[in-house]
C-alpha positions, -999 to +999 in steps of 0.1 A: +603+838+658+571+825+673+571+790+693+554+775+666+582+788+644+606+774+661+592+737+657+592+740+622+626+754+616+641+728+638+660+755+656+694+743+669+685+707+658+713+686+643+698+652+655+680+632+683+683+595+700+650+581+701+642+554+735+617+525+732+578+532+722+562+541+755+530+521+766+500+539+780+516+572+772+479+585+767+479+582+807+505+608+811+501+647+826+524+659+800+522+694+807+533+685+842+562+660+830+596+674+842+623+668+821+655+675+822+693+672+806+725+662+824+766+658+817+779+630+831+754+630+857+757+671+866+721+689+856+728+715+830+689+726+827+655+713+837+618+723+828+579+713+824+564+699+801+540+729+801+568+750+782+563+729+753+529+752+740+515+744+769+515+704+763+530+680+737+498+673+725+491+709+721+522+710+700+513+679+677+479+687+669+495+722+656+525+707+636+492+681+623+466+710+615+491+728+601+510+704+575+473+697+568+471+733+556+497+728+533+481+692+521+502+671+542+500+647+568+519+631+595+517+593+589+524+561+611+554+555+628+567+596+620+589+607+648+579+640+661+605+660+681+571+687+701+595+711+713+617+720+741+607+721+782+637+741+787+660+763+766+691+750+750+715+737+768+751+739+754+772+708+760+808+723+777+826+693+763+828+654+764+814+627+779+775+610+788+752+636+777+714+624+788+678+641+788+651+623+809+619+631+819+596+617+846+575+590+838+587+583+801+625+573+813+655+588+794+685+583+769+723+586+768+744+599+744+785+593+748+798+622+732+840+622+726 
């Protein structure tokens, strides 16, 4: 399955928590964003922003051109998960699960 692929099949996807809107994101590098996901404060994985199809962006003008092939449309205020900037990471158990990456801030999870 292609990158692309992935994004639309919601690969490994059961849900998300979504943080606060972020003002003057359009001033962000996001292929050179780090982000990465931690266990109670231990780093499980980490990557750039650049493995997301080479930016975010890139990735949302794709999932827009092509639901726009298929005559639909993302609309205001849809949340768009772009992809991945590392490969999954597998909890090993309980406790404060949280992905952050630089310059956007992060969220935590408490998972029992």
């Amino acid at each position: 399955m292609t990158g692309p692929g992935r994004i639309a099949d919601n690969v490994l996807q059961a849900a998300c928590v979504v943080g606060p809107a972020v003002k003057d994101w359009q001033k962000l590098d996001f292929p050179n964003l780090k982000g990465r996901s931690l266990l109670d404060g231990k780093e499980l994985a980490n990557g750039p922003g650049s493995a997301v199809m080479g930016s975010a962006l890139i990735s949302l003008a794709w999932l827009a051109n092509t639901l726009n092939q298929h005559g639909r449309m993302l609309k205001a205020g849809d949340h768009v998960l772009a992809g991945s900037v590392h490969p999954p990471a597998f909890l090993p158990g309980t406790g404060v699960a949280r992905t952050e990456f630089e310059g956007l801030g992060g969220t935590d999870i408490t998972i029992k």
